[in-house]
Structure formats: C-alpha cells, structure tokens
KEKE-3310 file (N, C-alpha, C; in steps of 0.2 Angstrom, whole numbers, plus 5000, padded with zeros to 4 digits):
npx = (5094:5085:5090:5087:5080:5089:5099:5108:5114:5118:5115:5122:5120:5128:5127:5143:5141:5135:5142:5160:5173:5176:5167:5157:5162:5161:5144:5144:5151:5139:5127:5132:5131:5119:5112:5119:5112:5117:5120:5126:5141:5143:5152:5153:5145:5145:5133:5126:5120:5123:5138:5138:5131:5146:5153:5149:5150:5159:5173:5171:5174:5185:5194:5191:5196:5210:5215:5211:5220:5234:5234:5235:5246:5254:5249:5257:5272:5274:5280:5280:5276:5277:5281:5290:5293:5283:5273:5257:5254:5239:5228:5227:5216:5210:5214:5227:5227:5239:5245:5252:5259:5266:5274:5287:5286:5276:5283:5293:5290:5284:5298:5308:5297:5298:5310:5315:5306:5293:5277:5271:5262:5271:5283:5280:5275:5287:5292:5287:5286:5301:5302:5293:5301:5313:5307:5300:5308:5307:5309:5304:5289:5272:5258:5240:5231:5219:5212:5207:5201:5196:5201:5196:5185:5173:5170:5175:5167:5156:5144:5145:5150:5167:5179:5193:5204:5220:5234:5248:5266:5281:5296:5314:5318:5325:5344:5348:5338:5331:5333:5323:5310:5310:5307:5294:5287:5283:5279:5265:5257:5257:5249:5237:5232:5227:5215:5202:5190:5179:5174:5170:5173:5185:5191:5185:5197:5208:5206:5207:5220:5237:5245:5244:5253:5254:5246:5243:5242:5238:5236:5231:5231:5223:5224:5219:5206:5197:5196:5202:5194:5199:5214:5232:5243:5258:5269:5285:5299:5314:5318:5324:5318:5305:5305:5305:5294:5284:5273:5265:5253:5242:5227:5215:5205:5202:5192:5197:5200:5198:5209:5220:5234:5242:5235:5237:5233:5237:5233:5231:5233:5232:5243:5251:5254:5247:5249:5240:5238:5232:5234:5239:5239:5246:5256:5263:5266:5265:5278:5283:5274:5275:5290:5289:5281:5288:5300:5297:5294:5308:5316:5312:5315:5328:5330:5326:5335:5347:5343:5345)
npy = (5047:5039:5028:5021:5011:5009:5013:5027:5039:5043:5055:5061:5073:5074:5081:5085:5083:5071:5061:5055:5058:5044:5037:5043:5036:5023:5024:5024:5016:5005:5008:5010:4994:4991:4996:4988:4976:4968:4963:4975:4976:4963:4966:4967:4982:4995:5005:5023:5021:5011:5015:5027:5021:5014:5023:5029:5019:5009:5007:5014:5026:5025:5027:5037:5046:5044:5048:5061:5064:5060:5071:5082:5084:5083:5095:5102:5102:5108:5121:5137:5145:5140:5149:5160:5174:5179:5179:5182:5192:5199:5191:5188:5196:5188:5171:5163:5151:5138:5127:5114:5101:5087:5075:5069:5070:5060:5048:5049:5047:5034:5026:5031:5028:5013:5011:5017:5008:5011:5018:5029:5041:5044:5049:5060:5067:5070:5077:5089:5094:5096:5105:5118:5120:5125:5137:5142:5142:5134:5122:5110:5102:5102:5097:5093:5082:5074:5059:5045:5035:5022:5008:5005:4994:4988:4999:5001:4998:5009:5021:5037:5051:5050:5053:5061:5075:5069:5074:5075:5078:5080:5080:5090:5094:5096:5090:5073:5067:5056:5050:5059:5056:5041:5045:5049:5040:5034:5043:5047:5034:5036:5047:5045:5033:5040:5048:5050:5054:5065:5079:5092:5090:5090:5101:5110:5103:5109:5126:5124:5124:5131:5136:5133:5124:5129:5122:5126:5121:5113:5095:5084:5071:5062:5053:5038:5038:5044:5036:5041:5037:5024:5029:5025:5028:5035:5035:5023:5034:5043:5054:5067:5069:5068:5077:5090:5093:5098:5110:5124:5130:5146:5142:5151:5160:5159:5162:5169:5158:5152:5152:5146:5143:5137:5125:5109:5099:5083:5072:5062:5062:5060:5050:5057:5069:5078:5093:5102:5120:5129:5147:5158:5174:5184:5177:5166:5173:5172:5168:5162:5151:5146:5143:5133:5122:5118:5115:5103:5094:5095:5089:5074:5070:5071:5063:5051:5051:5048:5034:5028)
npz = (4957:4943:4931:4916:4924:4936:4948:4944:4950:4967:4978:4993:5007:5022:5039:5047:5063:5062:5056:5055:5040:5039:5043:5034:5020:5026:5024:5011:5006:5010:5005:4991:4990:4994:4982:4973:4976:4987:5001:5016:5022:5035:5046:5065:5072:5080:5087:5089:5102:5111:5111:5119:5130:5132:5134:5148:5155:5167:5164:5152:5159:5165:5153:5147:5158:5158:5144:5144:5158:5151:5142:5150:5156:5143:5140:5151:5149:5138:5123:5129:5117:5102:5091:5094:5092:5086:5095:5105:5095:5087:5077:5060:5049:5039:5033:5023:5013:5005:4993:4992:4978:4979:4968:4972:4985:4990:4983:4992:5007:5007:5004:5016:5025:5025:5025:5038:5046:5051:5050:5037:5042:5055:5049:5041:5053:5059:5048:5049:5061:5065:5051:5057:5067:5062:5058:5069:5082:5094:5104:5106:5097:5095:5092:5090:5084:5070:5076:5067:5077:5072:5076:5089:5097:5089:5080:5068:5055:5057:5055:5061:5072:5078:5076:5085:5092:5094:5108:5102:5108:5104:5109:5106:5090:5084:5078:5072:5058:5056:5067:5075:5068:5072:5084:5083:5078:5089:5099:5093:5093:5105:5107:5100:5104:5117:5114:5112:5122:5134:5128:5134:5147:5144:5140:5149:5159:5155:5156:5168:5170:5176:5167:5151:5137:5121:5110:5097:5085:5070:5064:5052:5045:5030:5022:5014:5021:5011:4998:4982:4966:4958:4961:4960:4966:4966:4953:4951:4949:4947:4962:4961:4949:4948:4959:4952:4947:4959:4964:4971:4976:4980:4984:4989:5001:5019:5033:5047:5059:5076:5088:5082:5076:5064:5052:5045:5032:5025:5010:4998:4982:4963:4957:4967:4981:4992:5001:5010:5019:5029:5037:5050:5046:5052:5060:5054:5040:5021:5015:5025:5026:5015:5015:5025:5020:5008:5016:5025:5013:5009:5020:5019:5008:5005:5017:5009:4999:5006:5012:5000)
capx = (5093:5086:5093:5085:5078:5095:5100:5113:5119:5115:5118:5121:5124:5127:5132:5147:5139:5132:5147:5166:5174:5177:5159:5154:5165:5156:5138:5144:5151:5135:5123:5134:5129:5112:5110:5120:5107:5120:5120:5132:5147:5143:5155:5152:5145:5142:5127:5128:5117:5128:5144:5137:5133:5151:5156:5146:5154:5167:5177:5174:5174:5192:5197:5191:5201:5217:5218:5212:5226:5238:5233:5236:5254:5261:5251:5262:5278:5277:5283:5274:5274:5280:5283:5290:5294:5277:5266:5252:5249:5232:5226:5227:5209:5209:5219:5228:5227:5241:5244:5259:5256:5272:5273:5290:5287:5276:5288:5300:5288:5285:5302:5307:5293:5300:5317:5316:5303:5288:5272:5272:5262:5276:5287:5275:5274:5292:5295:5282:5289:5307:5302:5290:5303:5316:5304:5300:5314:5306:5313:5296:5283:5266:5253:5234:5232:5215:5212:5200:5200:5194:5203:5192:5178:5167:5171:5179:5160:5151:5144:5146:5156:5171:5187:5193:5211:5225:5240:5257:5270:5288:5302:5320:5313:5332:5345:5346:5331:5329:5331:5315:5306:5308:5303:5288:5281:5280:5274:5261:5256:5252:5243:5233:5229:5222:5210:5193:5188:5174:5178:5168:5178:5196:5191:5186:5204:5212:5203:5208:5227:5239:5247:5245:5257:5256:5243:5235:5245:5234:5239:5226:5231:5216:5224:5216:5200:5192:5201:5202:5193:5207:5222:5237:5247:5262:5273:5292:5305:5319:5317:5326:5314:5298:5305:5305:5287:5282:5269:5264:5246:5237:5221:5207:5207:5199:5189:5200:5199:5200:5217:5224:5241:5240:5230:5240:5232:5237:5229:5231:5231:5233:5250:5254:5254:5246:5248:5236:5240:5230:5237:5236:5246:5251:5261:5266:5265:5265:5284:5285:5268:5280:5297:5288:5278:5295:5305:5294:5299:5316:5317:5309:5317:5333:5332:5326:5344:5352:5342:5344)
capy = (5047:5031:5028:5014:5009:5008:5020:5032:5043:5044:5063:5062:5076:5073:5083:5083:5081:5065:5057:5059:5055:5038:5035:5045:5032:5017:5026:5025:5008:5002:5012:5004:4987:4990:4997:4981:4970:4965:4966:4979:4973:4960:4966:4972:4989:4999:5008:5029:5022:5007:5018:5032:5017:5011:5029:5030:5012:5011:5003:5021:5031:5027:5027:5046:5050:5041:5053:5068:5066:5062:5080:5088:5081:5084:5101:5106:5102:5110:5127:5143:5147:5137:5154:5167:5179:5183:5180:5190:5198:5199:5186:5191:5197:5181:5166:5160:5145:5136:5118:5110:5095:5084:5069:5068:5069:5053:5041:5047:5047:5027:5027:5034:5023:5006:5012:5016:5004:5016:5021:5037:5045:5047:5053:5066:5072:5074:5081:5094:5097:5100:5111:5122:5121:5130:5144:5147:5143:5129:5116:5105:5101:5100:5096:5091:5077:5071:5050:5044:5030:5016:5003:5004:4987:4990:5005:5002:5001:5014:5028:5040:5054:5047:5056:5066:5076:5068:5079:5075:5083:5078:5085:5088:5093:5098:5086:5066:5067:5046:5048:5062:5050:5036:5047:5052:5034:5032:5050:5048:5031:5039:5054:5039:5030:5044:5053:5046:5058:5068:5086:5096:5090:5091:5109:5112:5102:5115:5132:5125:5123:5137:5137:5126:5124:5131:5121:5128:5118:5106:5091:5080:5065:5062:5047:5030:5040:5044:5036:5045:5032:5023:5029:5017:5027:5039:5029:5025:5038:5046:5059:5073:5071:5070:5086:5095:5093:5101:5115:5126:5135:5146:5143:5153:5163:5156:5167:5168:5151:5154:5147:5140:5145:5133:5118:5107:5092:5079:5068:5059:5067:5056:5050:5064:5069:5085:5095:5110:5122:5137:5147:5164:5176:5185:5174:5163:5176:5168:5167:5156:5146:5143:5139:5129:5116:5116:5111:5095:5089:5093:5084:5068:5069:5072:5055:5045:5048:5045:5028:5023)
capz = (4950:4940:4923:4914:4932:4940:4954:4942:4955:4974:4982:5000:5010:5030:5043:5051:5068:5062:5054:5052:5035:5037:5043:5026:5016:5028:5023:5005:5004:5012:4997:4984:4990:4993:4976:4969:4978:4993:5008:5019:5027:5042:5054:5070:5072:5086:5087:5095:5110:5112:5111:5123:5137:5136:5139:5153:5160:5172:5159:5147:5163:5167:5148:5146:5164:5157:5139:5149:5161:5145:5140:5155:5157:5140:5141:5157:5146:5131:5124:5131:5110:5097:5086:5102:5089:5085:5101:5105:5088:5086:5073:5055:5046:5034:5033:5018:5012:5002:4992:4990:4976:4977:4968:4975:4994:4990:4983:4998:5011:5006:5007:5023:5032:5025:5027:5046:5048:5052:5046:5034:5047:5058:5045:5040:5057:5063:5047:5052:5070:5064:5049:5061:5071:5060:5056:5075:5084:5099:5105:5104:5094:5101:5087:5087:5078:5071:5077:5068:5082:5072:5080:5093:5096:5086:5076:5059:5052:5061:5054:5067:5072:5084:5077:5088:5091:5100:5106:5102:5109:5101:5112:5102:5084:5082:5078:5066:5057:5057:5074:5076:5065:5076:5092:5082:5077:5097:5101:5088:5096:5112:5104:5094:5110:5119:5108:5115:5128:5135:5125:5137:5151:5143:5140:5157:5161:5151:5158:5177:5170:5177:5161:5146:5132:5115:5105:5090:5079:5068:5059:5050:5040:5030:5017:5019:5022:5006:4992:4976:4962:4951:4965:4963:4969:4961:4948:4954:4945:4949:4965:4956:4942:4955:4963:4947:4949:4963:4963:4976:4974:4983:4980:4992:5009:5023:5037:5054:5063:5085:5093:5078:5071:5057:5051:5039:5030:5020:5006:4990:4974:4958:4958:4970:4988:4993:5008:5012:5024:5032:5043:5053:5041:5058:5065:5050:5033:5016:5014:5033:5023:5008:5019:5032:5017:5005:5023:5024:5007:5008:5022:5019:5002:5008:5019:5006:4996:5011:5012:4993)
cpx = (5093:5088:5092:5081:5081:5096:5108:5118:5113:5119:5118:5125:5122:5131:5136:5147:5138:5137:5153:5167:5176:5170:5156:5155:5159:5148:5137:5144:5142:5129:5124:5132:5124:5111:5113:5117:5112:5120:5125:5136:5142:5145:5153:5152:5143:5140:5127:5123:5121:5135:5144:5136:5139:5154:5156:5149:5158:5174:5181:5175:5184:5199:5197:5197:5207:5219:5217:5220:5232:5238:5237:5244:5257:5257:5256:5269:5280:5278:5278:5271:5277:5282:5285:5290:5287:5271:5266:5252:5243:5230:5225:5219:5207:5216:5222:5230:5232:5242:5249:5256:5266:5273:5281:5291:5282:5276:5294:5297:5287:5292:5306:5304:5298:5308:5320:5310:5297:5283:5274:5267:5267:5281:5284:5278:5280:5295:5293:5284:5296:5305:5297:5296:5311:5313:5301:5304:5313:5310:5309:5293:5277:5261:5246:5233:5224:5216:5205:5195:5193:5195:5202:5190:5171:5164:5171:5174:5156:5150:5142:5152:5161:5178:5186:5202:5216:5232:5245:5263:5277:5296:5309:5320:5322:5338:5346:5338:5328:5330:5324:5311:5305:5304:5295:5283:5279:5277:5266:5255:5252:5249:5237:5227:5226:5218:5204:5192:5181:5177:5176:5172:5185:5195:5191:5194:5208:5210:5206:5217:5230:5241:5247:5250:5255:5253:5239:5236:5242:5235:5235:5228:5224:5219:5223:5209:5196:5196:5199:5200:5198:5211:5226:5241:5253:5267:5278:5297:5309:5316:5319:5321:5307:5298:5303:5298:5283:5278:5266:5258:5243:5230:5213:5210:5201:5197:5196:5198:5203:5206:5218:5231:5244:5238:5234:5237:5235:5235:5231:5230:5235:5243:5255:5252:5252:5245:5244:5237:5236:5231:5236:5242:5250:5256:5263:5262:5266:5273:5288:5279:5274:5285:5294:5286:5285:5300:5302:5296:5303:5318:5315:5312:5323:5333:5329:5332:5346:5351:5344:5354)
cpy = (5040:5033:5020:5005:5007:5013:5022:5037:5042:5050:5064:5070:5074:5078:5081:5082:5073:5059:5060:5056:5047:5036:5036:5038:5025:5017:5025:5017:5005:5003:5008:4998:4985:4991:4990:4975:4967:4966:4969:4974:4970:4963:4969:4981:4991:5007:5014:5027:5019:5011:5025:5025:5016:5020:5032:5023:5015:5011:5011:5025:5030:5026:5034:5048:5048:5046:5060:5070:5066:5068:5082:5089:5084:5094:5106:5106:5105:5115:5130:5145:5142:5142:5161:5172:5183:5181:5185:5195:5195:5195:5191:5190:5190:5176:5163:5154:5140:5127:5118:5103:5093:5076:5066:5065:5062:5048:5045:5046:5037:5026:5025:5028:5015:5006:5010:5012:5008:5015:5027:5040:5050:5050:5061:5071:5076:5079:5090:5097:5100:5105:5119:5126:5127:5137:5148:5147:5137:5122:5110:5107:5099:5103:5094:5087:5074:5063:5049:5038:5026:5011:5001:4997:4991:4997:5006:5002:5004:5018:5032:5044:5051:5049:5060:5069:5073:5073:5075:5081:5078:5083:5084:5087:5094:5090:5078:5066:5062:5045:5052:5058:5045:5037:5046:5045:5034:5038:5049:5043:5032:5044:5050:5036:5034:5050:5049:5051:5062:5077:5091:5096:5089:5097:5110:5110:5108:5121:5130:5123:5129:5141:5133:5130:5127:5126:5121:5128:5112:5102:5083:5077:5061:5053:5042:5031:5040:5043:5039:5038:5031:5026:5024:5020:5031:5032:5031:5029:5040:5052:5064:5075:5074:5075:5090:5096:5095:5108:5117:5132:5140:5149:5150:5156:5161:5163:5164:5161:5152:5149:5142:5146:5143:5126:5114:5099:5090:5073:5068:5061:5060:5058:5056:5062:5077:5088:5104:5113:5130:5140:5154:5168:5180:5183:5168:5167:5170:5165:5163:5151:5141:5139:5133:5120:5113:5113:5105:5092:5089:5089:5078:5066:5067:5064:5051:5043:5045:5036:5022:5020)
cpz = (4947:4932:4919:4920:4937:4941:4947:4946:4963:4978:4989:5003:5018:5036:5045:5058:5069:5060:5050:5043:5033:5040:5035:5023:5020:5025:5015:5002:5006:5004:4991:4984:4989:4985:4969:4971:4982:4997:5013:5022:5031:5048:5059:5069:5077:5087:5090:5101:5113:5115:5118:5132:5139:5138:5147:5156:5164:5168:5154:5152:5165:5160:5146:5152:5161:5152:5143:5155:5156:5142:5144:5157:5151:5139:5144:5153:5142:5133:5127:5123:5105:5093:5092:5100:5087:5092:5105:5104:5088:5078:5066:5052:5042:5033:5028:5017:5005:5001:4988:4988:4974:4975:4972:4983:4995:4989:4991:5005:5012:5008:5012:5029:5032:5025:5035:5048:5054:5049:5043:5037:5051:5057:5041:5045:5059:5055:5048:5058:5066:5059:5051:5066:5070:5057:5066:5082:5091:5099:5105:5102:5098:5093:5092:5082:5077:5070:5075:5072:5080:5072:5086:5091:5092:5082:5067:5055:5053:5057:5060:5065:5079:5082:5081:5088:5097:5101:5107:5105:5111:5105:5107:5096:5080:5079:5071:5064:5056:5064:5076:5074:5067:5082:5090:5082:5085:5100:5097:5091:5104:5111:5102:5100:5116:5119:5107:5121:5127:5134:5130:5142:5149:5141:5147:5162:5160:5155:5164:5176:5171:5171:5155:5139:5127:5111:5100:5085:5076:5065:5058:5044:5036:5024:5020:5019:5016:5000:4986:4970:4956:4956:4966:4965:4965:4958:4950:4949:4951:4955:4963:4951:4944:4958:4957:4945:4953:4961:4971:4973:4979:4982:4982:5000:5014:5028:5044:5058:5072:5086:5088:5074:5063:5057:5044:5038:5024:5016:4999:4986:4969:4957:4961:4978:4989:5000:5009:5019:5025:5037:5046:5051:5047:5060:5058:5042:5028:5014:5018:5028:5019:5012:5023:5024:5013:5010:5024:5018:5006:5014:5021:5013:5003:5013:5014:5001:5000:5013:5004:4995)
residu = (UNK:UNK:UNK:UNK:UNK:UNK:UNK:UNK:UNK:UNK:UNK:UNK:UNK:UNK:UNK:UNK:UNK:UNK:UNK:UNK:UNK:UNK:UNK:UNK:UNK:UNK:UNK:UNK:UNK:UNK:UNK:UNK:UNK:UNK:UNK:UNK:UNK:UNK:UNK:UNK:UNK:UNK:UNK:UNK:UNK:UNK:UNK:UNK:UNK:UNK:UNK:UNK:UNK:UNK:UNK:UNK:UNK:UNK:UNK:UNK:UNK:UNK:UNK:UNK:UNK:UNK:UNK:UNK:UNK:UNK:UNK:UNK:UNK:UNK:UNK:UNK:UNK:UNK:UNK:UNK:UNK:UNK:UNK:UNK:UNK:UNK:UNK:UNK:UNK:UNK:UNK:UNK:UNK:UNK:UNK:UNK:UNK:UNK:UNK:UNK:UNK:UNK:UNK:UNK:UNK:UNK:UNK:UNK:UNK:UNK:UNK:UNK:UNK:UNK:UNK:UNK:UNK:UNK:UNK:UNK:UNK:UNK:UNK:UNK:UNK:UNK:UNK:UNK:UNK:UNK:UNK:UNK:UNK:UNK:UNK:UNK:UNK:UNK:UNK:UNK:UNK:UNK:UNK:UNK:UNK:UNK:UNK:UNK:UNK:UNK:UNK:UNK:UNK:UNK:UNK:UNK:UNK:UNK:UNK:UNK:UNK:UNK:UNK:UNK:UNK:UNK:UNK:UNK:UNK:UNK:UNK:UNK:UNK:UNK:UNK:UNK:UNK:UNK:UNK:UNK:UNK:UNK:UNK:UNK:UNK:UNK:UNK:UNK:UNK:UNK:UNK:UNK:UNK:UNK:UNK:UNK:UNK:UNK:UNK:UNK:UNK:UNK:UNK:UNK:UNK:UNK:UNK:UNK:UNK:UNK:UNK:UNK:UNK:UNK:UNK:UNK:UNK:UNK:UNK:UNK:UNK:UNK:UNK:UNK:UNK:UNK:UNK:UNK:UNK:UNK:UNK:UNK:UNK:UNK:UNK:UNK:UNK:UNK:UNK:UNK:UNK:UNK:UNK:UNK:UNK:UNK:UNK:UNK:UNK:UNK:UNK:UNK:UNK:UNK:UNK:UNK:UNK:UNK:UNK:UNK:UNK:UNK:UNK:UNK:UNK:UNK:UNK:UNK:UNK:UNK:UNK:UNK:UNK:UNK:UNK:UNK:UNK:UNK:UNK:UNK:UNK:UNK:UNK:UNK:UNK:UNK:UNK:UNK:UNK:UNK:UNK:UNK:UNK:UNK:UNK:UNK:UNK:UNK:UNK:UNK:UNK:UNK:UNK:UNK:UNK:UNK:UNK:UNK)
# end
C-alpha cells in the first residue's frame, strides 16, 4: 500500500514450509531496506539448493548420522513416561491453552543466567524439567527443543526453513537448582548442536527402536526471533513487587496435537516475559497447567533472592 508514493505498509503472508521465523524477520529486514532505497544485508547466504548439496556431501552425510545417533542414545535412556500416573489415557478432545505473563520471572531469569554465568535459556529449561518433574514424579527430563540452527555457515541471513527440534534429555531434575541450571546449559548445548538431520530418517530411526523414551514434551524458546517494536526490556524493581504482577490467562482451546503432552513457549511481552502453554488436559488438567507454569517462576525467582 502507497501513501504519498511511499510503500505504507507491506503484507506478507509465507508458509511455514518456506520459511521459519527467523527467516520471516531476515525477509522483512530485507523489504525494509529495499523500500528505504538500500541494499539487504551483505552477508553470506546460503541458497535451498546450496544447503540441500552440502546435505547431500560427505561432510552433511556424517553430520545427519552424528545428531540421528545423539537421538537414539538419549532416547534409549530416558523415562518410559515422564507423567507414569496418567499413561495410556486416551488424549483429551481439546487442548487447553494457558498464559503466564510475568514481569517477574524476567528480571529473575537475567538474573539467574548472570549469576551462574549462563544463558537464560538454560535456566528456562531446568526450571521446566524440575517443575514437570514435581507434577509427574520422573527422575529425567527429556524435552524437544526447537534450534533455530542459525549458527550454522551461512545461515543467519537465509530465508529458509532450517529450525528444527533438538532433544535434551536432563537426568536428576531433583535436587540444587544452580546445579540443574548448570547441567542444563550443557545438555542444552548438545540438544543445539545436533538438531540438523534428515527428519524422515530420524523417524524411521525411531520406529526400528525397541523402546524409545517418553518424548512429547515441547519446549520452544522463540525470544531473539521476532522482536516486539520499542522492546527494552522490563524495568528493574523489587522481585516482590514484580510478582504481585503475575497473571495467568487462558485464552483459547486448541484442536488435539498427536504425541504431544505439552508444548510450552516462551517470548517477550512489553516489559514482561510470557510463557504459553498447551497441553493434553488428560494427562496434565488445568490445575497441573497452573502448578507446573507457577513452579517455573517460583523457581527461578526463588534463585534470584538467593543470588542478590
């Protein structure tokens, strides 16, 4: 749409075959600059025919067999269920979907990482394996995690779809919870670094497995990806005060999703931090939904008094 003969808005819609969310954002910064008379980023990009050759290399051939076998290994370890008490109930009709907006658990998540000298990813996560782990009683964690694995060569400017799920699997969710936080940056690490594969054949892996673990736990870190315009970030107060702010929504019910237990992401909300969560009200009801999101920010809150 022009407006005085200046592009006003640009409406894209792209499949998500065609590109993940940090493509979107690389297809958008690109737009912006055209329409500002500049020219896109320079950097290195690597092209879907490009990227499908080095797959086919020897180079990508023993880089798929490498995350395929890191599959197959931590699948052979983990639990049989992460929730024992409800498996093989029959999947609940619809999924409910709730939102925990904490400006809280975003000053303590900063925190936490610069405390024990981390990323807030991997405080995220172990705080998500320990409080799964007090609603279903496992002694591991074993997530799905999406990588948008653009630290690749020749990725960070792609549009292209190239996230994919890494699995983690966190043994001993019990126990110091700055020690699970430090296991987790290194688990996390290895989930990161092998989340490239040929999906057809890590399914095929999976079906010719006697038994595989208990994966249908999802955990999809989206902040970084599509920044919110003006986000600086929550303002520093008191954690007390920050809690007394917390709200829990739920907004919408989602259609049944195959071999999933819950899907939990998290993103940026205007000096906030939001975690959305849907889940399969069989095996995690609305009252496990509520405990499990509320247990993530009392933990990570909870170590960030401990670090003041």
């Amino acid at each position: 749409m022009l407006a005085g003969g200046r592009a006003a808005y640009v409406i894209l819609s792209v499949s998500h075959t065609a590109s993940d969310g940090w493509g979107l954002r690389n297809l958008l910064a690109d737009c912006a600059a055209l329409c500002a008379g500049r020219e896109p980023g320079d950097e290195q990009r690597q092209q879907p025919l490009e990227e499908a050759a080095y797959q086919v290399s020897e180079r990508g051939r023993r880089a798929d067999a490498a995350a395929r076998r890191s599959w197959r290994e931590k699948l052979e370890r983990g639990p049989a269920s992460q929730f024992p008490d409800r498996a093989g109930r029959p999947a609940a009709d619809a999924f409910p979907n709730a939102v925990l907006n904490s400006p809280a658990l975003a000053l303590a998540l900063d925190r936490v990482a610069a405390g024990l000298a981390v990323n807030q990813h991997a405080v995220l996560l172990a705080a998500a394996a320990a409080a799964a782990a007090r609603l279903g009683g496992a002694p591991d964690a074993v997530f799905q995690i999406v990588v948008n694995n653009r630290f690749r060569p020749g990725m960070a400017g792609a549009v292209n779809t190239i996230a994919q799920e890494g699995l983690l699997h966190l043994p001993g969710t019990g126990g110091d919870f700055a020690g699970l936080v430090r296991r987790s940056f290194g688990a996390a690490l290895s989930a990161q670094r092998h989340a490239y594969y040929d999906k057809l054949a890590l399914d095929r892996d999976i079906a010719a497995l006697q038994a595989a673990c208990d994966h249908s736990c999802f955990v999809n870190d989206t902040r970084g990806l599509m920044p919110i315009l003006g986000y600086a970030g929550p303002e520093p107060e008191p954690l007390d005060h920050a809690r007394s702010r917390t709200t829990l929504t739920w907004p919408l019910e989602h259609a049944p999703r195959r071999n999933t237990t819950f899907a939990l992401d998290a993103q940026d909300a205007p000096g906030s931090l939001e975690l959305a969560m849907t889940a399969d009200a069989a095996v995690l009801p609305r009252p496990d939904m509520e405990r499990f999101l509320l247990g993530i920010e009392d933990l990570v809150v909870t170590q960030a008094l401990q670090l003041e």
